[in-house]
Predicted model as a PDB file, atoms N, CA, C, CB and O in Angstrom, pLDDT in the B-factor column:
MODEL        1                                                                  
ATOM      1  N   UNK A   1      95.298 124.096 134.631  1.00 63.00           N  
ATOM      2  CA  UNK A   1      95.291 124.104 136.087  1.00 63.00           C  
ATOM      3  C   UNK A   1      94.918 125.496 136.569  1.00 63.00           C  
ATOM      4  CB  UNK A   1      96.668 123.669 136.658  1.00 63.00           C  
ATOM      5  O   UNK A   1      95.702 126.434 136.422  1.00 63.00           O  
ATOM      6  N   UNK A   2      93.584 125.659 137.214  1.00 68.00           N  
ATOM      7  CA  UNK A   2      93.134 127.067 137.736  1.00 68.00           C  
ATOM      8  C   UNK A   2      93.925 126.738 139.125  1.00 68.00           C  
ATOM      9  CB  UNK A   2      91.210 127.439 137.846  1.00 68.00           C  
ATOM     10  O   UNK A   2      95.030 127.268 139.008  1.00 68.00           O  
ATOM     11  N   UNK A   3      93.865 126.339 139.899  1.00 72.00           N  
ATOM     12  CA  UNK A   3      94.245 126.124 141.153  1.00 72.00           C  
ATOM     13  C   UNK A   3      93.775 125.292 142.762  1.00 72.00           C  
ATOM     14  CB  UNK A   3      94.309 127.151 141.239  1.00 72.00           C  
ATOM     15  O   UNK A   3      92.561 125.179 142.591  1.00 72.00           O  
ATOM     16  N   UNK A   4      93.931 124.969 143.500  1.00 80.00           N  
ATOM     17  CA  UNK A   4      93.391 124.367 144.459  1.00 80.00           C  
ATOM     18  C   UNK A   4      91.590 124.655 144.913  1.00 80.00           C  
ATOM     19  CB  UNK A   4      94.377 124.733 145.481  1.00 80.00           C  
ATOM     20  O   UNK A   4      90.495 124.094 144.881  1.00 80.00           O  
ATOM     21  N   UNK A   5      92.165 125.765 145.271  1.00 78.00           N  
ATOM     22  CA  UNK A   5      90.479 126.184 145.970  1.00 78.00           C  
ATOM     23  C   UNK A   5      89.428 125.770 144.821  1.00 78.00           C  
ATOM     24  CB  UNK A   5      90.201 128.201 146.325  1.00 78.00           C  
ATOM     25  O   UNK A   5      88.263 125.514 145.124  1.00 78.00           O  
ATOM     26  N   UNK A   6      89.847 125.719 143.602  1.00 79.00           N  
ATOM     27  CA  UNK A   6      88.573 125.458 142.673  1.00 79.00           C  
ATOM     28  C   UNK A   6      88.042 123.819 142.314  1.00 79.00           C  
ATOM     29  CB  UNK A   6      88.970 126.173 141.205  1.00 79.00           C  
ATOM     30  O   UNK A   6      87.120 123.404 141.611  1.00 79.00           O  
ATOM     31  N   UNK A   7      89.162 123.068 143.209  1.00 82.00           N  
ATOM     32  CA  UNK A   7      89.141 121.783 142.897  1.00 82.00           C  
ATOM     33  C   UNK A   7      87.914 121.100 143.319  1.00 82.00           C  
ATOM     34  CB  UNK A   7      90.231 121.195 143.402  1.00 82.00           C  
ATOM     35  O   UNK A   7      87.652 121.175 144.519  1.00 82.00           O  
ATOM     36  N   UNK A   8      86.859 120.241 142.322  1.00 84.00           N  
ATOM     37  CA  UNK A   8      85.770 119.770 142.427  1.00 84.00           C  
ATOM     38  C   UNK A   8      84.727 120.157 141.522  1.00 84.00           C  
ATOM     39  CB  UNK A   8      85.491 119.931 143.507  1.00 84.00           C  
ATOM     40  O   UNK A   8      83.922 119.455 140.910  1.00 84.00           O  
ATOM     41  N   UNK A   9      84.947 121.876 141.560  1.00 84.00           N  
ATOM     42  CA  UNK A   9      84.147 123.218 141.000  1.00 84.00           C  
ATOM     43  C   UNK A   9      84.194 122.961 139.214  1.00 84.00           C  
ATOM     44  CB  UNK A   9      85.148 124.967 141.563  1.00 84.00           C  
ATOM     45  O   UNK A   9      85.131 122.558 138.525  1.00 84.00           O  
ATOM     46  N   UNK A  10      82.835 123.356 138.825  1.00 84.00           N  
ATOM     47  CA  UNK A  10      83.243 123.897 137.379  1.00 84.00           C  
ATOM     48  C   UNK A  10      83.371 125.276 136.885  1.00 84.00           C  
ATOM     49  CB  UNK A  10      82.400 123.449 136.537  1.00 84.00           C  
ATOM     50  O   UNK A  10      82.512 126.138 137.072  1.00 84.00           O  
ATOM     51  N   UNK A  11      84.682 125.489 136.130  1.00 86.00           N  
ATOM     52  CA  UNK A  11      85.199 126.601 135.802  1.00 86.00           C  
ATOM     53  C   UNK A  11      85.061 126.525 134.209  1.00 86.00           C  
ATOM     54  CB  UNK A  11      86.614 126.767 136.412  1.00 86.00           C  
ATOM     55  O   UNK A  11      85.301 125.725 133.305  1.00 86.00           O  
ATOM     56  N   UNK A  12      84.373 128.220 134.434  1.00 88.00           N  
ATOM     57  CA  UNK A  12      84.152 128.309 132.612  1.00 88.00           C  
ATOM     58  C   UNK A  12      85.303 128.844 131.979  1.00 88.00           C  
ATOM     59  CB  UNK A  12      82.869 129.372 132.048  1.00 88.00           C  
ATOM     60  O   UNK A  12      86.002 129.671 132.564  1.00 88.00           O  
ATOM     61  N   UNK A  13      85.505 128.528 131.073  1.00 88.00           N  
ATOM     62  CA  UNK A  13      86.553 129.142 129.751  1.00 88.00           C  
ATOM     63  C   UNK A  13      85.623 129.717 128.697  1.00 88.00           C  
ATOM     64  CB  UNK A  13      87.587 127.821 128.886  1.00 88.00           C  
ATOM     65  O   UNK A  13      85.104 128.841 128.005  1.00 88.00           O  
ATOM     66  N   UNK A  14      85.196 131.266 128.324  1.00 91.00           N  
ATOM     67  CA  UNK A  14      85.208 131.475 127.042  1.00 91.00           C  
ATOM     68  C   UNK A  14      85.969 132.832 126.616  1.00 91.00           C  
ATOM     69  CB  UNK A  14      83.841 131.427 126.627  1.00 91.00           C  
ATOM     70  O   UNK A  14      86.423 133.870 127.099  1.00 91.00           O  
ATOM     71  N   UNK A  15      85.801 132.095 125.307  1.00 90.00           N  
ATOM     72  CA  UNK A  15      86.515 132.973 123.545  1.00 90.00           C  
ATOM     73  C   UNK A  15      85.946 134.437 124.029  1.00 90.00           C  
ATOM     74  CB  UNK A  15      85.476 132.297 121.382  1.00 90.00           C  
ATOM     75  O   UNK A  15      84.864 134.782 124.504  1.00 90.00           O  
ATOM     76  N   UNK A  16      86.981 135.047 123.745  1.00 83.00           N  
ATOM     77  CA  UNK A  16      86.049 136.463 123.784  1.00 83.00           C  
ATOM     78  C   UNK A  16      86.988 137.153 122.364  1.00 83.00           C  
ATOM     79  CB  UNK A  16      86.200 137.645 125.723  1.00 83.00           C  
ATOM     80  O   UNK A  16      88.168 136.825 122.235  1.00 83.00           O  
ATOM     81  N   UNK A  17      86.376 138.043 121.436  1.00 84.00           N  
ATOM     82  CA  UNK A  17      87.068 138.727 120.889  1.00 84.00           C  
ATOM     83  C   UNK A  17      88.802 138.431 120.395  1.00 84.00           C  
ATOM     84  CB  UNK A  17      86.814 139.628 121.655  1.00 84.00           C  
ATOM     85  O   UNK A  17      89.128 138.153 119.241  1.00 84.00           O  
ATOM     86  N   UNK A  18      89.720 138.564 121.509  1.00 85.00           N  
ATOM     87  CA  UNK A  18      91.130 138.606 121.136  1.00 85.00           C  
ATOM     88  C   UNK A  18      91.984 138.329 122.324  1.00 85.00           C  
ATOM     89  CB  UNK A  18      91.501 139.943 120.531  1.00 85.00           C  
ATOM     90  O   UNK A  18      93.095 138.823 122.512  1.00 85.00           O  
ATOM     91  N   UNK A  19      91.161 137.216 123.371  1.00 85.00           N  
ATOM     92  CA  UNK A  19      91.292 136.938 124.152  1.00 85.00           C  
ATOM     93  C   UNK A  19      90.180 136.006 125.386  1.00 85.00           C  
ATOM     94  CB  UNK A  19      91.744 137.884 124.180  1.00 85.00           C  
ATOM     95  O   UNK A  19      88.977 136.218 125.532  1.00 85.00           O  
ATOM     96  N   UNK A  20      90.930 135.083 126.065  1.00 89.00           N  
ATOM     97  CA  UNK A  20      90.435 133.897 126.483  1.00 89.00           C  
ATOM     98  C   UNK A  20      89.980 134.575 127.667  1.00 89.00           C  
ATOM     99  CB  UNK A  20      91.382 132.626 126.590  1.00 89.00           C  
ATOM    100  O   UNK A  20      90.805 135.454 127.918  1.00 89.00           O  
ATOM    101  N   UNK A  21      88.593 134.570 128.920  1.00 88.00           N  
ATOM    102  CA  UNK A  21      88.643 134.526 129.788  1.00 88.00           C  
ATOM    103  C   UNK A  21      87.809 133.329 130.851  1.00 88.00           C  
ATOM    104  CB  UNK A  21      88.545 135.601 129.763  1.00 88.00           C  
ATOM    105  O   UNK A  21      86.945 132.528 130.495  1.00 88.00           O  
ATOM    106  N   UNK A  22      88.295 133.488 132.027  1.00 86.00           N  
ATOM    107  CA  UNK A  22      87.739 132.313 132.794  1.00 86.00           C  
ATOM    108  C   UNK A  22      87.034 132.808 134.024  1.00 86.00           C  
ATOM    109  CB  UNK A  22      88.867 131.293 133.207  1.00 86.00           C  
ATOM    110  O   UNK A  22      87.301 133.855 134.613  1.00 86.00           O  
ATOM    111  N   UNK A  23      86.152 131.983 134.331  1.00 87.00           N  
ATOM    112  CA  UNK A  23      84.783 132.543 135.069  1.00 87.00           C  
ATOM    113  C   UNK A  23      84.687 131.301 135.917  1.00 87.00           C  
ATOM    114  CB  UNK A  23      83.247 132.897 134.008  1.00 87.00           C  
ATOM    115  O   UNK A  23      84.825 130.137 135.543  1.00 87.00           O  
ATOM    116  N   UNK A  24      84.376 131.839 137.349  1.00 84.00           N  
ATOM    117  CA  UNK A  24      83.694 130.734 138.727  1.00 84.00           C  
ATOM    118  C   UNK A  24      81.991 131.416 138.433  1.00 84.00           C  
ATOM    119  CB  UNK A  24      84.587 131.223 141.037  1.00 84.00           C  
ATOM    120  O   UNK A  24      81.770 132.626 138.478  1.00 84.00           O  
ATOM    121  N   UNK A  25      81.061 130.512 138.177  1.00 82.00           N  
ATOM    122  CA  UNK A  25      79.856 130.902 138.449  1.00 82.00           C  
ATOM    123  C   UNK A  25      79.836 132.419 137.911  1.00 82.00           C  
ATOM    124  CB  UNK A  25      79.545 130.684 139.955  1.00 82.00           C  
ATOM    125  O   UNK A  25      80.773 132.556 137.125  1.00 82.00           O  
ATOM    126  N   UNK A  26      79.107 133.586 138.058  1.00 81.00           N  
ATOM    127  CA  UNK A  26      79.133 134.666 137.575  1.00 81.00           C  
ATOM    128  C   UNK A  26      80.169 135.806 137.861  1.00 81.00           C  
ATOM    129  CB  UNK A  26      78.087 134.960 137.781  1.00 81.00           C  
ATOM    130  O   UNK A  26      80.101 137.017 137.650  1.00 81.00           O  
ATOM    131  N   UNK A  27      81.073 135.089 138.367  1.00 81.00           N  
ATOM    132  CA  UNK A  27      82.364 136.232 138.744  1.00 81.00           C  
ATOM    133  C   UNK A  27      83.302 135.705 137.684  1.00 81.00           C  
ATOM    134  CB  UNK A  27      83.181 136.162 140.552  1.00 81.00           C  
ATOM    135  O   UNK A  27      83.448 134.515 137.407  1.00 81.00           O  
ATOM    136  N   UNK A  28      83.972 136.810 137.079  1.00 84.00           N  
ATOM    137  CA  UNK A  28      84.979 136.697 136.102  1.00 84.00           C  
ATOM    138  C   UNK A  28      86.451 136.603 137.108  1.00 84.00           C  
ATOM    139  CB  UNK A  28      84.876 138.110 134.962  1.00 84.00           C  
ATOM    140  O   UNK A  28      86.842 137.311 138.036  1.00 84.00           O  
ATOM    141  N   UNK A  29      86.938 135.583 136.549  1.00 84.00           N  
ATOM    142  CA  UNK A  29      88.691 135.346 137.582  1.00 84.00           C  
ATOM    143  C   UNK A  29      89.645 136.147 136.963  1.00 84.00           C  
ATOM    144  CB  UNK A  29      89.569 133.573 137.553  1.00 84.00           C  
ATOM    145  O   UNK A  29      90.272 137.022 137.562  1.00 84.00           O  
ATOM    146  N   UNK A  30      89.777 135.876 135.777  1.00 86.00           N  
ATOM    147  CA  UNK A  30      90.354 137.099 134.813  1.00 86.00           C  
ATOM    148  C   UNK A  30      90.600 136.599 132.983  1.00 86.00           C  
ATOM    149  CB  UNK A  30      92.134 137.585 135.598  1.00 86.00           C  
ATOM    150  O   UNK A  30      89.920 135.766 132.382  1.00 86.00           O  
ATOM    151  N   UNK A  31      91.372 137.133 132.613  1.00 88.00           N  
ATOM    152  CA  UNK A  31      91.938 136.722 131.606  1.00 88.00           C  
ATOM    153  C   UNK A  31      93.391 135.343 131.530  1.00 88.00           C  
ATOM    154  CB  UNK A  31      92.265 138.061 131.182  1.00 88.00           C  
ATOM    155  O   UNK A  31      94.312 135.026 132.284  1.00 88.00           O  
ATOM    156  N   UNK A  32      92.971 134.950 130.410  1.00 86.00           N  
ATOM    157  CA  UNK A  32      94.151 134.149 130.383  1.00 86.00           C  
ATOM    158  C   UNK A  32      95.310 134.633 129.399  1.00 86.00           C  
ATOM    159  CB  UNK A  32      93.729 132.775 130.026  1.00 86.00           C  
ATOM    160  O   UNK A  32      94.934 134.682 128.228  1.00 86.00           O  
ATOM    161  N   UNK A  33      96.404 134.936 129.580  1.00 83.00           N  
ATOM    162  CA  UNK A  33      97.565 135.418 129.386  1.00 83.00           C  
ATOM    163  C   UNK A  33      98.233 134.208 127.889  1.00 83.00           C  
ATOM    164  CB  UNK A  33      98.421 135.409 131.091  1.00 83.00           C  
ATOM    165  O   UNK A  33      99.030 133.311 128.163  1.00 83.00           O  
ATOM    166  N   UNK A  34      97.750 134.421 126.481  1.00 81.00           N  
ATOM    167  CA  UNK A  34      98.061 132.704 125.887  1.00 81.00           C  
ATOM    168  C   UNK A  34      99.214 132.853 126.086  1.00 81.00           C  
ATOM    169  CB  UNK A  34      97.762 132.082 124.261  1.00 81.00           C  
ATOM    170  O   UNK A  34      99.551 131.764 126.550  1.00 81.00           O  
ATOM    171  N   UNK A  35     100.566 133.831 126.033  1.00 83.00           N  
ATOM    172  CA  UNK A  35     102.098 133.144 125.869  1.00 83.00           C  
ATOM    173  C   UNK A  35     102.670 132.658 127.135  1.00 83.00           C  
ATOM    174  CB  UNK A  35     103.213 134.200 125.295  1.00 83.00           C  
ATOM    175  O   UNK A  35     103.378 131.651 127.157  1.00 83.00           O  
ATOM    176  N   UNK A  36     102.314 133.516 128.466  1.00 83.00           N  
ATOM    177  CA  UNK A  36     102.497 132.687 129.818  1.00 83.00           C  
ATOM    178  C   UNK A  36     101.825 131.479 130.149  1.00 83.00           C  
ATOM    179  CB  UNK A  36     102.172 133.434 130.860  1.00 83.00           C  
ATOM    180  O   UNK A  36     102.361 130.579 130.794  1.00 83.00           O  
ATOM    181  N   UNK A  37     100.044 131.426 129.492  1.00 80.00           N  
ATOM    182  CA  UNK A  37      99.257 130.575 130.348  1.00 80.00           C  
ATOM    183  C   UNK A  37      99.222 131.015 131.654  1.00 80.00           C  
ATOM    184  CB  UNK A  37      99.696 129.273 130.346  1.00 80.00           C  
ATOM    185  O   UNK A  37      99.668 130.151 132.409  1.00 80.00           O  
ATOM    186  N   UNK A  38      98.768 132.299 132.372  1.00 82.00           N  
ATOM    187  CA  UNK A  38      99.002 132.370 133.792  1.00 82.00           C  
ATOM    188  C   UNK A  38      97.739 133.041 133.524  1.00 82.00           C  
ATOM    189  CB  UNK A  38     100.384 133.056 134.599  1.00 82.00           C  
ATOM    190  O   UNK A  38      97.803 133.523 132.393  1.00 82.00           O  
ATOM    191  N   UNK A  39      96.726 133.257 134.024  1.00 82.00           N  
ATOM    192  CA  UNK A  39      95.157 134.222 134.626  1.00 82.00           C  
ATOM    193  C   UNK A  39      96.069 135.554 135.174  1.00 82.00           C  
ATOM    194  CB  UNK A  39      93.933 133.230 136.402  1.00 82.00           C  
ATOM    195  O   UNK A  39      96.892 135.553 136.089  1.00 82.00           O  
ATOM    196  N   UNK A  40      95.615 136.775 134.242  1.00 83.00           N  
ATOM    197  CA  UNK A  40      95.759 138.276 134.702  1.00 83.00           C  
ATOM    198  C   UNK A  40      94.451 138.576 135.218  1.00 83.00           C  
ATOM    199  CB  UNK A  40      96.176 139.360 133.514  1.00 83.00           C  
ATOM    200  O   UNK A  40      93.480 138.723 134.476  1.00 83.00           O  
ATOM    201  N   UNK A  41      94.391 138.684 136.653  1.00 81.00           N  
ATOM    202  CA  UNK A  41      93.355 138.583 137.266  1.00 81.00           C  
ATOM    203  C   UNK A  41      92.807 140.225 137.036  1.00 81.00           C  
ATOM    204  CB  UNK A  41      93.636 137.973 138.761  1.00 81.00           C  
ATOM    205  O   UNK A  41      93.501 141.233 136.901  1.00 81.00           O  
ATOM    206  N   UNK A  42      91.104 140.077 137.043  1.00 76.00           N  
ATOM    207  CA  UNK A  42      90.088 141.405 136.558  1.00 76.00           C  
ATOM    208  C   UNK A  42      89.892 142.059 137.552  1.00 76.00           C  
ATOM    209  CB  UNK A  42      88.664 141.163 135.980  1.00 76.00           C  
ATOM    210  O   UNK A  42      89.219 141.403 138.347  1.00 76.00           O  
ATOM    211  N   UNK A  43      90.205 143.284 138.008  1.00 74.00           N  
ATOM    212  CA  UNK A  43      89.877 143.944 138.897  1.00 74.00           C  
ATOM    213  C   UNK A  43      88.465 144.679 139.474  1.00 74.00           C  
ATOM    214  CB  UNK A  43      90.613 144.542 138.687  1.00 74.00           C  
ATOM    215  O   UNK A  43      88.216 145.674 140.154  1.00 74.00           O  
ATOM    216  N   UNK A  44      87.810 143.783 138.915  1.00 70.00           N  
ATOM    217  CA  UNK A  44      86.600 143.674 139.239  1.00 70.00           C  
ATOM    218  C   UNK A  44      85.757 142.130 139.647  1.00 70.00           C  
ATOM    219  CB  UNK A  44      86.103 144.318 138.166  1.00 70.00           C  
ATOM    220  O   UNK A  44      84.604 141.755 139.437  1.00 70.00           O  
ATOM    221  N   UNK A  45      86.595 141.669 140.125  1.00 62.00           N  
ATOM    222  CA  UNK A  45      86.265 140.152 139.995  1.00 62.00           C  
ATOM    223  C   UNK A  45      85.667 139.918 141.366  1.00 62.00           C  
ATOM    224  CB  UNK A  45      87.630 139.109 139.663  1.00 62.00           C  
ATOM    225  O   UNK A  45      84.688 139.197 141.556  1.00 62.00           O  
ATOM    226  N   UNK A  46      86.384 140.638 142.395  1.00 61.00           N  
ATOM    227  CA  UNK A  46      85.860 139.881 143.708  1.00 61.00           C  
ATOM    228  C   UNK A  46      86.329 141.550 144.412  1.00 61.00           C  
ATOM    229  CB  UNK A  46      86.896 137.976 144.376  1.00 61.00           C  
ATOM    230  O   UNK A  46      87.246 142.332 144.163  1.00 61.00           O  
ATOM    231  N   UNK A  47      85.245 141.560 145.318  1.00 58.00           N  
ATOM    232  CA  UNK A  47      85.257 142.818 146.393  1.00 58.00           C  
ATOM    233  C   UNK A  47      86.164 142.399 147.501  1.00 58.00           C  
ATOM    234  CB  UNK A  47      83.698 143.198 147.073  1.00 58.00           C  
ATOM    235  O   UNK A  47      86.004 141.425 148.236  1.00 58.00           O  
ATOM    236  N   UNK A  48      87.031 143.171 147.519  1.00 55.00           N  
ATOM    237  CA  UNK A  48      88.073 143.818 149.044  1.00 55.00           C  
ATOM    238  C   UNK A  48      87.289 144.007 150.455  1.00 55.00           C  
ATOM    239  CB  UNK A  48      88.725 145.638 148.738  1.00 55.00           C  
ATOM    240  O   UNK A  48      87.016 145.140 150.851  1.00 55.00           O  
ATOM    241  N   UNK A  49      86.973 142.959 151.126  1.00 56.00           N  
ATOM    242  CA  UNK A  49      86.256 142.814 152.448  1.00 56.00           C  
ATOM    243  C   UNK A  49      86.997 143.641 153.459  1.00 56.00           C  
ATOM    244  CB  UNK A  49      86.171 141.292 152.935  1.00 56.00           C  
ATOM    245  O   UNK A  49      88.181 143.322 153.561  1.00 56.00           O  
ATOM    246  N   UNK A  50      86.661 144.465 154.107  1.00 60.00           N  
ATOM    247  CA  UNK A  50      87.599 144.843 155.237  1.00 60.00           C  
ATOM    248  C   UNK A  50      87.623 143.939 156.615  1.00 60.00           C  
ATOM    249  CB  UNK A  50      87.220 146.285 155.633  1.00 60.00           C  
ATOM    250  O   UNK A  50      86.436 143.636 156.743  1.00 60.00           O  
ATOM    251  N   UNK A  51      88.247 143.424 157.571  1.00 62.00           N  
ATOM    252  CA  UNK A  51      88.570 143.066 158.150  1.00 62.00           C  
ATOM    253  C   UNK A  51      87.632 142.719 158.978  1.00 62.00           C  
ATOM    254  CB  UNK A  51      89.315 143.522 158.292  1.00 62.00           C  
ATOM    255  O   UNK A  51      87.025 143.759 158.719  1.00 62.00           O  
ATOM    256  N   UNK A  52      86.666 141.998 160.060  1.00 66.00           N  
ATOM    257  CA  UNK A  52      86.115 142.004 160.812  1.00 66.00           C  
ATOM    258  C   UNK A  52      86.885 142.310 162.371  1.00 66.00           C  
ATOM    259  CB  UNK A  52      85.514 141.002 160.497  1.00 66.00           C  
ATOM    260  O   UNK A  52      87.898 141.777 162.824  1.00 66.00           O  
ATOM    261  N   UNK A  53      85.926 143.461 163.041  1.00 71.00           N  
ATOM    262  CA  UNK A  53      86.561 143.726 164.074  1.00 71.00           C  
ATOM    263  C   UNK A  53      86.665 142.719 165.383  1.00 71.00           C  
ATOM    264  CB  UNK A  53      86.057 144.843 164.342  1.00 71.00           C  
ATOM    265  O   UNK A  53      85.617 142.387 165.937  1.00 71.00           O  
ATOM    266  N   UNK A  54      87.808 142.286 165.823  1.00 69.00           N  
ATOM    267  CA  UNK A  54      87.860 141.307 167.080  1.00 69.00           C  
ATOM    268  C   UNK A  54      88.136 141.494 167.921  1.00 69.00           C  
ATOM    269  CB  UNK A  54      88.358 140.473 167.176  1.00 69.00           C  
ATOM    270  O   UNK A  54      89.303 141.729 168.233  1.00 69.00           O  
ATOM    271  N   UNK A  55      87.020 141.470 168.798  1.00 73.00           N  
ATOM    272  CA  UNK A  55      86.681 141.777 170.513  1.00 73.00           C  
ATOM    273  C   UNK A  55      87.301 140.619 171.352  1.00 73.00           C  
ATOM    274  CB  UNK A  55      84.845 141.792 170.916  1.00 73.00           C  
ATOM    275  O   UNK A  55      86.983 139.430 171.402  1.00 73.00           O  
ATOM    276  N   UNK A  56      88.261 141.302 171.985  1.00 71.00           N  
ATOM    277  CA  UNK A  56      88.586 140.176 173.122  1.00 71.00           C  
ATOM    278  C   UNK A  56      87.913 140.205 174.316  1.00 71.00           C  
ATOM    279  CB  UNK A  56      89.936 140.194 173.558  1.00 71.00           C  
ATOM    280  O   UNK A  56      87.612 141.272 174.851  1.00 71.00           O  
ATOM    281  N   UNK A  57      87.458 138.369 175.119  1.00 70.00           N  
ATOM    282  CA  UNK A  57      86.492 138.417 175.902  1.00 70.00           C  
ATOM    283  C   UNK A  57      87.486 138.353 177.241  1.00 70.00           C  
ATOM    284  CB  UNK A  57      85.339 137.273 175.614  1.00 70.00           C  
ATOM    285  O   UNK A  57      88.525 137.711 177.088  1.00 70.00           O  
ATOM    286  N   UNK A  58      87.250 138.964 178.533  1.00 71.00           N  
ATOM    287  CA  UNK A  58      88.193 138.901 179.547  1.00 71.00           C  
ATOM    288  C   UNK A  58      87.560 137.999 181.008  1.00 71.00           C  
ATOM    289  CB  UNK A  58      88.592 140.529 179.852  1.00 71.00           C  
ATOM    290  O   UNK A  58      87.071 138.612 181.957  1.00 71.00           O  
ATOM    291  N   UNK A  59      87.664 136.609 180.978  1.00 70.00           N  
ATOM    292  CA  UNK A  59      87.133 135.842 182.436  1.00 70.00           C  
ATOM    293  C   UNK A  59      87.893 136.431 183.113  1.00 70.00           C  
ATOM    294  CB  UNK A  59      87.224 134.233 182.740  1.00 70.00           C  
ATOM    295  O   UNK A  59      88.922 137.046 182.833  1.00 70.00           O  
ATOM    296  N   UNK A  60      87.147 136.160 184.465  1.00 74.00           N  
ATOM    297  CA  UNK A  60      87.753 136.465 185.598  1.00 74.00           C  
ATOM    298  C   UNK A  60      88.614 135.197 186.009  1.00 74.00           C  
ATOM    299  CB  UNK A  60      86.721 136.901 186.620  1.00 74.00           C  
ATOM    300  O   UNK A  60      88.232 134.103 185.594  1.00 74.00           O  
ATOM    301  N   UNK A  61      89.987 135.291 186.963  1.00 71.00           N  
ATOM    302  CA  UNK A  61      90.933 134.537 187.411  1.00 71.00           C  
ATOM    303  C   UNK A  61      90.200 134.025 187.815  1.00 71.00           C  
ATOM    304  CB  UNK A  61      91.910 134.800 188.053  1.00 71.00           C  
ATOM    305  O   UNK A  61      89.118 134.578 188.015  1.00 71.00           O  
ATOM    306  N   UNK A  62      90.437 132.540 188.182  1.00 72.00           N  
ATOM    307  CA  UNK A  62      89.729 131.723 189.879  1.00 72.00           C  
ATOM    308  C   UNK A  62      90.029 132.560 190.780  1.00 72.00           C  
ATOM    309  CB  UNK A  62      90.421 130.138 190.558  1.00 72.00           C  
ATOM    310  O   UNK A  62      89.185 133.049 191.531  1.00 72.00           O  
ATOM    311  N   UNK A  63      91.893 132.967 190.842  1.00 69.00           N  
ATOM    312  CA  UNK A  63      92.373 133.668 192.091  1.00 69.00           C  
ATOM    313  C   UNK A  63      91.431 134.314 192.279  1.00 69.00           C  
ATOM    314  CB  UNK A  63      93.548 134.455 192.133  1.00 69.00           C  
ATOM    315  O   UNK A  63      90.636 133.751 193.032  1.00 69.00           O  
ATOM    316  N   UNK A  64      91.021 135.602 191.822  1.00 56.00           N  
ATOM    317  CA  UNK A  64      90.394 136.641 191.727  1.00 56.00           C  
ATOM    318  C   UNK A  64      89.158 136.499 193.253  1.00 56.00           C  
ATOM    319  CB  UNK A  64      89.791 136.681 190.047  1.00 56.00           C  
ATOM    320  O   UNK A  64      88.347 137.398 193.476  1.00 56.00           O  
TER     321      UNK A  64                                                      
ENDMDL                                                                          
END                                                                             
């Protein structure tokens, strides 16, 4: 079980060396952990977006 958001998706599993990792398309998700079974996610896997800035729009009252 990778998790929800991937549901539909194919997710790769390969052997590497001395350890399992798992891949969406060309981004690595991370490693798989064999005695937990839990993904130690790669810190290089996905870029830190900063926030988009949000402009509030101001109508005028009817009163007005």
């Amino acid at each position: 079980m990778i998790g929800n958001p991937f549901n539909g998706f194919n997710v790769g599993i390969k052997k590497e060396f001395d350890s399992v990792s798992i891949w969406f398309g060309n981004n690595k998700l991370g490693n798989l952990d064999q005695n937990l079974f839990l993904i130690n996610p790669d810190s290089n896997s996905y870029k830190v977006h900063k926030p988009r800035k949000v402009t509030k729009k101001y109508y005028p009252s009817p009163d007005a």
